[in-house]
LOPA-565561 format. One record per residue (C-alpha): x, y, z; residue in one letter. Coordinates in steps of 0.02 Angstrom, whole numbers, plus 32768, in hexadecimal, padded with zeros to 4 digits. Each point is the difference from the previous one (the first is absolute). Example, Ala and Ser with C-alpha at 12.3 -4.5 7.8 and 13.67 -1.06 7.14 Angstrom:
<rs>
82677F1F8186a/804580AC7FDFs/
</rs>
This chain:
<rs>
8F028F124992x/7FAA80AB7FDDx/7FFD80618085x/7F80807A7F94x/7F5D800E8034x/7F6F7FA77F7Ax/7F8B806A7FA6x/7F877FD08081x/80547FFF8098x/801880B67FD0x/7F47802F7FD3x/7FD17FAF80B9x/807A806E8040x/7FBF809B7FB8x/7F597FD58027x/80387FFB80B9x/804880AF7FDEx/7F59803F7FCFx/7FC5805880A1x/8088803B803Dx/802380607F46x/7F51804E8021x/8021802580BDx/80B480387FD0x/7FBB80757F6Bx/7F5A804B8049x/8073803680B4x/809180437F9Ax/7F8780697FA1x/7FBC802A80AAx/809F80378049x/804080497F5Ex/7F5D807F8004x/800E801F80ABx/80D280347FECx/7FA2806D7F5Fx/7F7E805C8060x/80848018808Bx/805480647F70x/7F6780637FE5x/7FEA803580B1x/80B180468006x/7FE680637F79x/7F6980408051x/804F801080AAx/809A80557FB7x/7F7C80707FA2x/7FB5802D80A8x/808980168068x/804680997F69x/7F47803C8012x/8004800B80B9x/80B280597FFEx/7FCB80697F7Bx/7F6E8045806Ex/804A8001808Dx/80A080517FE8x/7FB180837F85x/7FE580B8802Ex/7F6580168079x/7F5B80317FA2x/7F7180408064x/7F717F778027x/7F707FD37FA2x/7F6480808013x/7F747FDB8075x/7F877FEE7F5Bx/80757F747FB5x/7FFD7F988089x/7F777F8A7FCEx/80417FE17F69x/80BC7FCA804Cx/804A7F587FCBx/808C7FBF806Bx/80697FDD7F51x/7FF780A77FE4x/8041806480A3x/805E7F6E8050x/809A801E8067x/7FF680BC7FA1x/805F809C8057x/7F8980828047x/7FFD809A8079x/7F8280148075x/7FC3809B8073x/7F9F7FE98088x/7FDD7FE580B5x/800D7F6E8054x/7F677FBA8069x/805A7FB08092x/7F887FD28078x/7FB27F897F71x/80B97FA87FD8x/7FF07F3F7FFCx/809D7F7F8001x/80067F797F78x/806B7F718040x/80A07FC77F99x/806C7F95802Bx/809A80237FDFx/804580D28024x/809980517F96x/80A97FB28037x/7FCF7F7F8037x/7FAD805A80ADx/7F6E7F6D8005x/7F5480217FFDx/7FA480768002x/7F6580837FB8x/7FF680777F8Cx/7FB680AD802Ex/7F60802F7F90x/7FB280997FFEx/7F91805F7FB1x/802C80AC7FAAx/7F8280727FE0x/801A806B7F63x/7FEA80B27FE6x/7F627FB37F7Ax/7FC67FA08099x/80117F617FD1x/80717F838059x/80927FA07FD4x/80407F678065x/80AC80108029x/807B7F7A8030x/807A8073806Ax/80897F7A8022x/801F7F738072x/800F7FDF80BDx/80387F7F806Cx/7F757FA58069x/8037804480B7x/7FF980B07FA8x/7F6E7FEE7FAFx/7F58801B8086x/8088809B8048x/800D804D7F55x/7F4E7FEF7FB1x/7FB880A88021x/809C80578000x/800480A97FB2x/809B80057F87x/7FD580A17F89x/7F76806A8052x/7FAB80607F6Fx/801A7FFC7F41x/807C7F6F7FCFx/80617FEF7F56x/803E7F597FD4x/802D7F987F71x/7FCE7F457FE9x/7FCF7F707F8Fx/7F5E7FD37FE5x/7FC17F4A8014x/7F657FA27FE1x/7F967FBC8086x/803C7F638056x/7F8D7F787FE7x/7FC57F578083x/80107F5A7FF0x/7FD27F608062x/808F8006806Ax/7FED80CC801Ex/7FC5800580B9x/7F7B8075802Cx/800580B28027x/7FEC805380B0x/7FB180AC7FCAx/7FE2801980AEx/80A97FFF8049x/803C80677F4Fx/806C7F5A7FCBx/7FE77FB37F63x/806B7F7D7F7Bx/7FD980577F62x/800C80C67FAFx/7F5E7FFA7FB7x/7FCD80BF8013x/7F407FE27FD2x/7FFA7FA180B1x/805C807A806Cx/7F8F807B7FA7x/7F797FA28025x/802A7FEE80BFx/802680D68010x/7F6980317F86x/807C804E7F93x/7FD580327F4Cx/8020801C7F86x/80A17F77800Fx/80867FF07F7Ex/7FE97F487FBCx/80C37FF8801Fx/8083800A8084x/809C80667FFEx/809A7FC98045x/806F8087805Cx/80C07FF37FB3x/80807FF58085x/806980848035x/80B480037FFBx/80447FEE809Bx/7F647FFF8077x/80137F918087x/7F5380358060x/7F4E7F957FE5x/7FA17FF47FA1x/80827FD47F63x/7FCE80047F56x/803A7FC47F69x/7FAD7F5D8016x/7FC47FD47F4Ex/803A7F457FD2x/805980317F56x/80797F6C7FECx/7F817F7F7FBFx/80417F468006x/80307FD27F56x/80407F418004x/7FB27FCB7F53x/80807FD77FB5x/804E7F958083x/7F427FC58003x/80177FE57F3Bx/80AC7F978009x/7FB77F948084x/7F797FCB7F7Ax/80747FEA7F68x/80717F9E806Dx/7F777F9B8034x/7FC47FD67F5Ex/80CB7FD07FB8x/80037F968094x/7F587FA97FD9x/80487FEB7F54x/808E7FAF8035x/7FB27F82808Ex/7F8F7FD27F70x/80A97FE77F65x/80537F9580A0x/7F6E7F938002x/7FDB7FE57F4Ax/80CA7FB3800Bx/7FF37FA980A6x/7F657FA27FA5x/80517FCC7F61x/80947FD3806Dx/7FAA7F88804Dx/7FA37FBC7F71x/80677F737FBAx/80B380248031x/800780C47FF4x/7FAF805C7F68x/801580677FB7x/80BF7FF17FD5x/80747FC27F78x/7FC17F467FC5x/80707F918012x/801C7F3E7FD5x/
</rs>
């Protein structure tokens, strides 16, 4: 007896393997694009992570002038090295939670104040972190009576989102470095449209600490873009085991060698 499958034992068959041809093609072309934009957006990571080194670890360069501020895109100053002159405004320092300190220490705030410029205009500056039970003691603490020289990087402002809880103006804490609303709060103007990070100091072991500037970006795309490939080979074969498993069990195991 034949153990091949008829002519239309077979077309029955592939009729049943319709749908799952179409589910099996349209999701592997889904996963396959989503593996391919992965790709893209390590290149583009990769691309910003060079820029953001580049900038950072470049010679300082003086900050923009007062007159170019309006015109100031984040793209363009982002994360770049500047030197600043100035004196701090203590008494009008706020604390911008984060949760997590350098080494590990916990949470914490970080210490922003305004500097007033020799032009005077001010300039928000992030002057380093503090633990929490250090933080209320340390607020209006006078670190550098007088003119102040420091170098920094300069960072856009940090925007909200839903899950952003609100500001306490009143009690100087707040969850993001946006300097038009500490501005706001002081009646400070004119107010750079950017903050400036303070760069850490080797060897300082007092508070506030600076050098707090997030530099090492997560970059997992292309983990993120095997995961998808993979996906879509194993789709592929789930779907080549079933197309057998269903001939199998049409009349006696087709496909295969016929046999009398």
């Amino acid at each position: 007896m034949a153990l091949a499958a008829s002519a239309d034992q077979r077309t029955s068959v592939w009729r049943q393997l319709l749908w799952p041809f179409l589910f099996t093609l349209v999701s592997g072309a889904i996963l396959v694009s989503l593996g391919a934009w992965q790709l893209h957006r390590l290149a583009w990571k990769e691309g910003l992570l060079a820029q953001i080194a580049a900038r950072a670890d470049a010679p300082v360069v003086a900050p923009p002038d007062v007159a170019d501020w309006p015109k100031l895109k984040p793209i363009d100053y982002d994360y770049r090295h500047v030197t600043l002159v100035g004196r701090f405004v203590y008494d009008d320092t706020v604390l911008v939670f984060t949760p997590a300190g350098p080494q590990e220490v916990g949470p914490g705030y970080l210490f922003l104040t305004p500097l007033r410029l020799a032009s005077g205009a001010y300039v928000i500056v992030n002057r380093g972190f503090v633990p929490a039970a250090l933080a209320a003691k340390l607020r209006h603490q006078t670190n550098a009576p007088g003119e102040t020289h420091f170098t920094g990087l300069m960072r856009p402002p940090q925007g909200r989102n839903a899950f952003t809880p609100p500001d306490h103006p009143d009690k100087g804490t707040y969850f993001t470095r946006d300097p038009a609303v500490i501005a706001g709060y002081f009646h400070l103007s004119p107010m750079a449209p950017f903050t400036v990070d303070v760069d850490a100091v080797p060897g300082a072991t007092g508070w506030p600490r600076g050098g707090t500037t997030e530099r090492d970006l997560p970059n997992n795309h292309f983990n993120y873009a095997l995961t998808w490939f993979g996906l879509a080979v194993g789709l592929l074969g789930v779907f080549v085991s079933f197309v057998f498993r269903k001939f199998a069990e049409a009349r006696g195991g087709w496909p295969g060698p016929q046999q009398d």
